[in-house]
TORKEMI-843167 format. One record per residue (C-alpha): residue in one letter; residue number from 1; chain; x, y, z. Coordinates in pm, whole numbers. Layout:
% residues N
REC   mivo   keti   tike        X        Y        Z
REC      A    NUM      A        X        Y        Z
...
This chain:
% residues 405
REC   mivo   keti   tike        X        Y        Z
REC      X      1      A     4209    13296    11151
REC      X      2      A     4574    13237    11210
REC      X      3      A     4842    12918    11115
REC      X      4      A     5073    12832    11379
REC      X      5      A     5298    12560    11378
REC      X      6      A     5338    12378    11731
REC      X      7      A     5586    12041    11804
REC      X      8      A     5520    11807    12087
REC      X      9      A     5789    11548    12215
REC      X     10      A     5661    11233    12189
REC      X     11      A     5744    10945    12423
REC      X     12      A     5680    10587    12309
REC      X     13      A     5786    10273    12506
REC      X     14      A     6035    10073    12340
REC      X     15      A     5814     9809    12185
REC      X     16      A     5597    10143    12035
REC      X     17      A     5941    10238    11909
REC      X     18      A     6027     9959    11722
REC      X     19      A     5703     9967    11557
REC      X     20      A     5760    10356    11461
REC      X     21      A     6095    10263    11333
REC      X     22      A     5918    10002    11105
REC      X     23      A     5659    10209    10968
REC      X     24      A     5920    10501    10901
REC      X     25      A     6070    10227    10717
REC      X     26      A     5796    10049    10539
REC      X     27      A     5733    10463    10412
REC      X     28      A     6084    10508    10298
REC      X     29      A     6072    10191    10080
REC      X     30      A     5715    10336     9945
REC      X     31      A     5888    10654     9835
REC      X     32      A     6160    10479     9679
REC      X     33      A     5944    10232     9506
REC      X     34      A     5707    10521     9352
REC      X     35      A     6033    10700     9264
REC      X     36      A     6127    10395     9058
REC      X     37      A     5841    10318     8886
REC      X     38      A     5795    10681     8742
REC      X     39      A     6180    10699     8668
REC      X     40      A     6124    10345     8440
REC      X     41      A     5799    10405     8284
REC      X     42      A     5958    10716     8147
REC      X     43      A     6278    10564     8037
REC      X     44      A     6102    10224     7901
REC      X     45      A     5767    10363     7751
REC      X     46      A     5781    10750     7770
REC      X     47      A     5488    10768     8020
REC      X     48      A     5409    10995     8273
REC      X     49      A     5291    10831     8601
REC      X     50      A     5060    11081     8795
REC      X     51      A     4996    11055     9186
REC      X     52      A     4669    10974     9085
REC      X     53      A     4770    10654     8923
REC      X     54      A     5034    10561     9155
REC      X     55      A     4737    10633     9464
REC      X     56      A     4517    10405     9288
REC      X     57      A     4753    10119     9314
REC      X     58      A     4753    10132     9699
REC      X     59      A     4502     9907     9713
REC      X     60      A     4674     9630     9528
REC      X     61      A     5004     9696     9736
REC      X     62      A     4817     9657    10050
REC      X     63      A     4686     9369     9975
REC      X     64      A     4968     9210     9829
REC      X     65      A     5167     9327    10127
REC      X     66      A     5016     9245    10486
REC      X     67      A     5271     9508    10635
REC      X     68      A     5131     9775    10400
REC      X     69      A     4807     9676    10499
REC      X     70      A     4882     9759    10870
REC      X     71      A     4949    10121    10763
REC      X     72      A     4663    10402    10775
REC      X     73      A     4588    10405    10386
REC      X     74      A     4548    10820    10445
REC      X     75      A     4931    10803    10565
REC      X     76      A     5049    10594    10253
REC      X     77      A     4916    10895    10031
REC      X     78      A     5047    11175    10176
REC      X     79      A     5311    10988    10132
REC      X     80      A     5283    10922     9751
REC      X     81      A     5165    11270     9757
REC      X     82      A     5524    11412     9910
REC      X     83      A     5663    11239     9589
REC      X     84      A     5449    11390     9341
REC      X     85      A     5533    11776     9499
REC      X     86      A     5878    11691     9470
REC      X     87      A     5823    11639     9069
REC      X     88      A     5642    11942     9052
REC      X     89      A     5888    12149     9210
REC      X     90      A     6138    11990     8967
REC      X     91      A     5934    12055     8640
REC      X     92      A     5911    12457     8755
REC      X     93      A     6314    12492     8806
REC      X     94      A     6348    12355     8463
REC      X     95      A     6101    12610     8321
REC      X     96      A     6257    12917     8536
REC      X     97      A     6593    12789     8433
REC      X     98      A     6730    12700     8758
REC      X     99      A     6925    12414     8902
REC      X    100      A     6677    12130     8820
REC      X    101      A     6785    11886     9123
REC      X    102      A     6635    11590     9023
REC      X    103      A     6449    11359     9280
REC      X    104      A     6664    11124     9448
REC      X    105      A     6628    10780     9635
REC      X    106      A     6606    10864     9980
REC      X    107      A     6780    10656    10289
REC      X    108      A     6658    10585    10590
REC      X    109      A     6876    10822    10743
REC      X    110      A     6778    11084    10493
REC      X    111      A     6375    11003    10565
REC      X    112      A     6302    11101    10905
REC      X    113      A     5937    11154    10871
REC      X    114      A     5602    11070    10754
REC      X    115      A     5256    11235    10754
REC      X    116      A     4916    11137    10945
REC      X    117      A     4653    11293    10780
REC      X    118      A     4371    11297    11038
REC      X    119      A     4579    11202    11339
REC      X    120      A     4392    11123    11629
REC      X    121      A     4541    11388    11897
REC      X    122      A     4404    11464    12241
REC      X    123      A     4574    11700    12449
REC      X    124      A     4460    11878    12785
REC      X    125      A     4167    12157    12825
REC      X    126      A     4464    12416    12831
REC      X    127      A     4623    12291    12577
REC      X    128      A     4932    12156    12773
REC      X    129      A     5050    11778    12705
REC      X    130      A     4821    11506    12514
REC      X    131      A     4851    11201    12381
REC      X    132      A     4860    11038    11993
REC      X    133      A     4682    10733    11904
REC      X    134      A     4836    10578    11566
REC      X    135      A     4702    10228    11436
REC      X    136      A     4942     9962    11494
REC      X    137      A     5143    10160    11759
REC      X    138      A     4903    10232    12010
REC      X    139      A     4837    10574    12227
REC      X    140      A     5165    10802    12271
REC      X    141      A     5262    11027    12536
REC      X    142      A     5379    11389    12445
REC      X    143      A     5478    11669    12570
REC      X    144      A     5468    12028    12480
REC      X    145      A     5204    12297    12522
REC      X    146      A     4967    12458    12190
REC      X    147      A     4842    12805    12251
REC      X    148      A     4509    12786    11974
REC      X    149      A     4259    12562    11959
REC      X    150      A     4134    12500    11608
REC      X    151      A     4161    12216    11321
REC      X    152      A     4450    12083    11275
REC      X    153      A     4544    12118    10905
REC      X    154      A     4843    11944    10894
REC      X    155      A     5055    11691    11109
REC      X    156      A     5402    11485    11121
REC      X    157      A     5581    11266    11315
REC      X    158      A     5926    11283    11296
REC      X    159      A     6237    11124    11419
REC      X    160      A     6507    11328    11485
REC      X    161      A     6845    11259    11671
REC      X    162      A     6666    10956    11816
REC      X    163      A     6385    11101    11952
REC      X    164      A     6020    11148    11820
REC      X    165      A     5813    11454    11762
REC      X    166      A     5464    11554    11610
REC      X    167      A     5464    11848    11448
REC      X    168      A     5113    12032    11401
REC      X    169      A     4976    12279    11175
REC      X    170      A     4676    12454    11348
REC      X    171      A     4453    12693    11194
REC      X    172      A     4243    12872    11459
REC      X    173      A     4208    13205    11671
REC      X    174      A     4525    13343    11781
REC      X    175      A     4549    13610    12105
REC      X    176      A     4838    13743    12344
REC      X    177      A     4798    13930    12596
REC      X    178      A     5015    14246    12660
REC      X    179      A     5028    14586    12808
REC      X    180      A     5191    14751    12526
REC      X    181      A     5147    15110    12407
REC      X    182      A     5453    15206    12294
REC      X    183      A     5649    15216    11949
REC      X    184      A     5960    15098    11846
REC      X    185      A     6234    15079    11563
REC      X    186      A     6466    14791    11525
REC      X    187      A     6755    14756    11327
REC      X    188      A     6913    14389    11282
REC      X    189      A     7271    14345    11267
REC      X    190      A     7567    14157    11298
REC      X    191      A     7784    14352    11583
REC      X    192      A     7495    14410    11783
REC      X    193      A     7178    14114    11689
REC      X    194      A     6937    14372    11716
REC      X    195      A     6897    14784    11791
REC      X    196      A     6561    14917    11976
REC      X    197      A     6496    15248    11918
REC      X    198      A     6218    15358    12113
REC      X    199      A     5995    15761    11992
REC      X    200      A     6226    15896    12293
REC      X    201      A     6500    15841    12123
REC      X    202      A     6656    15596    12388
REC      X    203      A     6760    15313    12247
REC      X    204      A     6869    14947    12329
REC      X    205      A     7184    14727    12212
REC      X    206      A     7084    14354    12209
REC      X    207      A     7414    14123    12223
REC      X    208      A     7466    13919    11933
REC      X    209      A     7533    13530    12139
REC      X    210      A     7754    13436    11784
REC      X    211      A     7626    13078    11839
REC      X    212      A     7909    12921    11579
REC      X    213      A     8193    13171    11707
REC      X    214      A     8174    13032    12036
REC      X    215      A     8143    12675    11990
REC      X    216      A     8341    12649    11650
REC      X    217      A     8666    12471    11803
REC      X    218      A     8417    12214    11930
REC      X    219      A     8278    12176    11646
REC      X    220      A     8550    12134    11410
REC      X    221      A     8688    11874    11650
REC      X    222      A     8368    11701    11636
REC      X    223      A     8428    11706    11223
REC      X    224      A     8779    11599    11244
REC      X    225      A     8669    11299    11433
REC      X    226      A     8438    11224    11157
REC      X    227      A     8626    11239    10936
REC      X    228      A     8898    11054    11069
REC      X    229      A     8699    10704    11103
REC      X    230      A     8596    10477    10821
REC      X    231      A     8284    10564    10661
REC      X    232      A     7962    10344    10767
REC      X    233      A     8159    10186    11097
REC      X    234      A     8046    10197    11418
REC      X    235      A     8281    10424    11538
REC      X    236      A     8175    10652    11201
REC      X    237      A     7813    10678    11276
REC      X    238      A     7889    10726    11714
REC      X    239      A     8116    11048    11547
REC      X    240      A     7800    11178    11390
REC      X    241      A     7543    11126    11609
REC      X    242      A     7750    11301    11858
REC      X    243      A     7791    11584    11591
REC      X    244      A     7420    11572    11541
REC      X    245      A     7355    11630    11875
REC      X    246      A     7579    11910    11922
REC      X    247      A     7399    12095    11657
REC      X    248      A     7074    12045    11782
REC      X    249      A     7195    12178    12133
REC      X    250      A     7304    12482    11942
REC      X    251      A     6983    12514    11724
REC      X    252      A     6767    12471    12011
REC      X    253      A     6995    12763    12225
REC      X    254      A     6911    13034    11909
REC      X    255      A     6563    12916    11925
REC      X    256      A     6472    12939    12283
REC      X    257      A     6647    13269    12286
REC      X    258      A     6464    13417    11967
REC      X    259      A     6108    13284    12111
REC      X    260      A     6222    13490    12478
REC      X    261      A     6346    13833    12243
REC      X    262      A     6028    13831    11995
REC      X    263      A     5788    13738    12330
REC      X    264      A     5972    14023    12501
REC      X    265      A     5892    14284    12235
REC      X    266      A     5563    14211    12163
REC      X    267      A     5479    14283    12554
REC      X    268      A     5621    14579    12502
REC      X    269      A     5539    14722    12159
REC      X    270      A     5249    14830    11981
REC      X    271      A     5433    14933    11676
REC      X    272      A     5699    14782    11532
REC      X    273      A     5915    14892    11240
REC      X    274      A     6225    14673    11103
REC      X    275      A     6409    14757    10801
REC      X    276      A     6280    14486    10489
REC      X    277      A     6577    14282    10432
REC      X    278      A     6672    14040    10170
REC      X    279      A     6889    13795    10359
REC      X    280      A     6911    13572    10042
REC      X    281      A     7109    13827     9841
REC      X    282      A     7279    13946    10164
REC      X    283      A     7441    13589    10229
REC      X    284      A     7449    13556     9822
REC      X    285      A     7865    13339     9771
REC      X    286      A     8121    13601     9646
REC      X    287      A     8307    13302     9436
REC      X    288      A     8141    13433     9121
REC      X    289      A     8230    13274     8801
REC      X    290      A     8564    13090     8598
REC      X    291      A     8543    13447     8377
REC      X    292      A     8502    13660     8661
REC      X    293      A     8632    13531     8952
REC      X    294      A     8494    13733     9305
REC      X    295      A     8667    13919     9531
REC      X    296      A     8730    13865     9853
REC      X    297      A     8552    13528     9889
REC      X    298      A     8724    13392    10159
REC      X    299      A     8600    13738    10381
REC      X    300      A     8238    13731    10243
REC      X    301      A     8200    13356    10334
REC      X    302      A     8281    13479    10722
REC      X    303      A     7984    13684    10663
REC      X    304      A     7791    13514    10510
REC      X    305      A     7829    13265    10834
REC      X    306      A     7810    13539    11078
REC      X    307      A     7476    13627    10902
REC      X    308      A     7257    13282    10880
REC      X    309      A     7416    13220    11218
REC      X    310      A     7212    13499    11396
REC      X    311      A     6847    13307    11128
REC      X    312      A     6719    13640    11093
REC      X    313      A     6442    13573    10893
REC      X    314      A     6295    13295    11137
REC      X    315      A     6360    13574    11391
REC      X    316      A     6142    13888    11217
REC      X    317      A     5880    13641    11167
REC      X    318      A     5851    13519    11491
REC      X    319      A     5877    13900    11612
REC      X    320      A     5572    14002    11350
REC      X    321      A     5367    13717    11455
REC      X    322      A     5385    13799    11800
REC      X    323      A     5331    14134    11762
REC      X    324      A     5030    14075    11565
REC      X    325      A     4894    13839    11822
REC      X    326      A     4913    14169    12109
REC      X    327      A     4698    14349    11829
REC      X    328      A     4954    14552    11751
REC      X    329      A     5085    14610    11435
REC      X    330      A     5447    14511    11244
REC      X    331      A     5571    14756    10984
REC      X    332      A     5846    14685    10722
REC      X    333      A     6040    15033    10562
REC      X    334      A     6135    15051    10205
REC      X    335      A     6490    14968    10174
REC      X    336      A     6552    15093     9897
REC      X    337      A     6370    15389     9896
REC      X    338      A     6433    15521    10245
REC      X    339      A     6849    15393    10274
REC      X    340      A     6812    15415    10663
REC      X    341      A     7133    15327    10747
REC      X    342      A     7249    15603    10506
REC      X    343      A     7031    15908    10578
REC      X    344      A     7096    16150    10833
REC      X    345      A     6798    16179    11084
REC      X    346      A     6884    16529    11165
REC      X    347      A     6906    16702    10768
REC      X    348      A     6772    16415    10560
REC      X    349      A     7069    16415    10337
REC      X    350      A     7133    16015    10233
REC      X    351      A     7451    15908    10063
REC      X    352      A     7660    15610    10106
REC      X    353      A     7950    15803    10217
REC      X    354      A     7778    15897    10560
REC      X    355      A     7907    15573    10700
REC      X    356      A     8213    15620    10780
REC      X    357      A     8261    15293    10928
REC      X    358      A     8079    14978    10941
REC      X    359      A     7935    15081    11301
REC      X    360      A     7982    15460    11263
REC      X    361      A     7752    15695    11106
REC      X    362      A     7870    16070    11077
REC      X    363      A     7654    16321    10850
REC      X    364      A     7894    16492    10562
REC      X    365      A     7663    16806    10509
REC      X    366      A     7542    16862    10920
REC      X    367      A     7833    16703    11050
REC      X    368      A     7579    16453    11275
REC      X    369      A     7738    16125    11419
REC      X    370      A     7585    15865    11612
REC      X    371      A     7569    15447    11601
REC      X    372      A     7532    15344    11240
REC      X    373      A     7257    15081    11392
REC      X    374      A     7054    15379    11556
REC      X    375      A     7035    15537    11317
REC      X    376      A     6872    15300    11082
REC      X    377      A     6607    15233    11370
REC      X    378      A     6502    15586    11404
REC      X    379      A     6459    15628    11033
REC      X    380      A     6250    15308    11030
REC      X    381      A     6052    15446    11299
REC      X    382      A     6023    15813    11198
REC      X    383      A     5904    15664    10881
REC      X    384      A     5657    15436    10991
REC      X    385      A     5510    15722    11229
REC      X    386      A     5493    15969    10973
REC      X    387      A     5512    16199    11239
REC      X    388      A     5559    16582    11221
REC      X    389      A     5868    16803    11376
REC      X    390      A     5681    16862    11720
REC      X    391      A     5648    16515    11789
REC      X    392      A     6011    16413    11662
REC      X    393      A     6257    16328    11931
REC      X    394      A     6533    16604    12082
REC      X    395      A     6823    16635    11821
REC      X    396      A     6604    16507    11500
REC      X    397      A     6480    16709    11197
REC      X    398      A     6199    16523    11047
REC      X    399      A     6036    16760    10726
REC      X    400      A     6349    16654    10507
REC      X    401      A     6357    16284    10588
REC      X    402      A     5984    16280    10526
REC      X    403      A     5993    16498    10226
REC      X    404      A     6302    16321    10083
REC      X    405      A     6139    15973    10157
């Protein structure tokens, strides 16, 4: 059984809007509300307010309040229940010792969503299109297509740069059908967004579309404009929602094209190797501390940029769940043990100073030279084969990297 998440666009008529709007509302003013009653029975009396308390006085809220009462009671909770794993995330970053970040009144700008725990969803036999009934609103077109059928384990409706969306968690049987036989190693980077290097030793460049770098003069004019009109006017929030939307345009672009790429490779691939990255210390600030200021800060923060621009961790996911899905298998090589974008695929000698450049690799005991990206894909890949010298590709040595790894 697999989990895949799946949104569909929803299209209410303006009177179902308004009534949306209001219960998005009437759940923001819930959260709030919980938020202050645990924040004063702490401060006044030292207690401890549990969800299970706070759940228990639904009933008397709903029927104090008629417009509470209008509300699916399941929705209220999971609502109540967001709270309480908000508090529980707090309480374990005080005991780890990290930046507590306390749990804060939310807007209604800030609260764009609220959960429907057995939503009442009907789409088409292929899964294309449905419709959601929600009480007080009435049945909702929407659009989008879900590629399992199984139970749905979680749902959402959200309200995002004035449009609605369901989002759905589906637990069920997950297939794809491709012709693929082949195996590949793929190297992610920043000059090139990713390298395929196939067992022939052919290999692929895939362009890097630098999303931000294209669009950034846009963007900071949108900013400037922004920033430039008085906070909370009319002309204030027309400058964001503009900005909004420009950003989802963009977010929506790298999507799409990561979706095409990862589809494109699992058709293709039986085996697939990637390096195991850890973007968070990758894209980790160089500003360091007052005592020990970093270095180069200014340059890191570029690539730092450059690096969450290109979302490569939402991108090797969707690449190893595809692959998966083909019945074919997704392979990450030991960093750290293997250094593939420091070995030599010909000798096996590894050592920092083989790259001579940031794109170059050249070998300083055989003298070997080829694209620093290559050859951390056919490392991956030799690797993952485990493959002896007569199946190795023309121009590689494989008993030292294998002996060495």
């Amino acid at each position: 059984m697999e989990i895949r998440k799946y949104t569909y666009k929803l299209y209410p008529n303006s009177k179902q809007e308004s009534v949306l709007l209001e219960h998005l509302r009437l759940h923001q003013q819930l959260y709030n509300a919980a938020l202050q009653e645990r924040i004063e029975a702490y401060q006044k009396c030292g207690l401890s307010i549990s969800y299970n308390d706070q759940q228990a006085s639904l009933t008397k809220i709903r029927a104090e309040h008629p417009e509470y009462r209008a509300l699916p009671c399941t929705s209220e909770r999971m609502t109540l229940r967001r709270l309480d794993k908000a508090f529980r995330a707090f309480f374990q970053r005080v005991k780890r010792g990290q930046k507590a970040g306390f749990p804060r009144f939310k807007s209604l700008s800030r609260f764009n969503s609220f959960d429907l725990l057995e939503p009442k969803f009907s789409h088409n036999i292929n899964g294309k299109h449905g419709r959601l009934f929600i009480k007080g609103v009435g049945h909702i077109k929407a659009r989008g297509k879900c590629r399992i059928q199984g139970r749905i384990k979680t749902s959402q409706v959200q309200h995002k740069h004035g449009t609605w969306w369901l989002s759905l968690t589906i637990e069920g049987e997950a297939s794809r059908q491709a012709n693929n036989t082949k195996a590949c190693g793929i190297d992610w980077g920043i000059e090139h967004l990713l390298t395929i290097v196939e067992q022939s030793g052919s290999y692929t460049h895939v362009k890097n579309p630098r999303y931000y770098k294209q669009e950034k003069d846009k963007q900071k004019a949108l900013q400037r404009a922004i920033s430039s009109k008085k906070r909370g006017s009319n002309q204030w929030k027309r400058s964001c929602k503009a900005l909004s939307k420009f950003k989802r345009k963009q977010a929506n672009r790298r999507k799409d094209d990561h979706h095409k790429l990862s589809a494109q490779i699992a058709s293709q691939y039986a085996l697939v190797v990637m390096e195991k990255l850890n973007i968070k210390n990758m894209s980790r600030s160089a500003k360091g501390t007052i005592e020990q200021p970093g270095k180069n800060v200014k340059q890191k923060s570029g690539l730092n940029r450059e690096i969450l621009d290109t979302a490569p961790s939402r991108l090797m996911s969707l690449i190893r769940y595809k692959v998966e899905e083909t019945g074919g298998e997704f392979v990450e090589s030991p960093t750290i043990k293997l250094k593939p974008s420091q070995r030599c695929p010909r000798c096996g000698y590894a050592h920092r100073g083989n790259r001579t450049t940031q794109a170059d690799f050249t070998c300083t005991e055989c003298g070997f030279n080829q694209n620093a990206d290559v050859v951390s894909g056919i490392n991956s890949l030799l690797w993952a084969l485990g493959l002896g010298q007569e199946h190795a590709p023309e121009g590689y040595t494989l008993k030292p990297l294998l002996s060495s790894a």
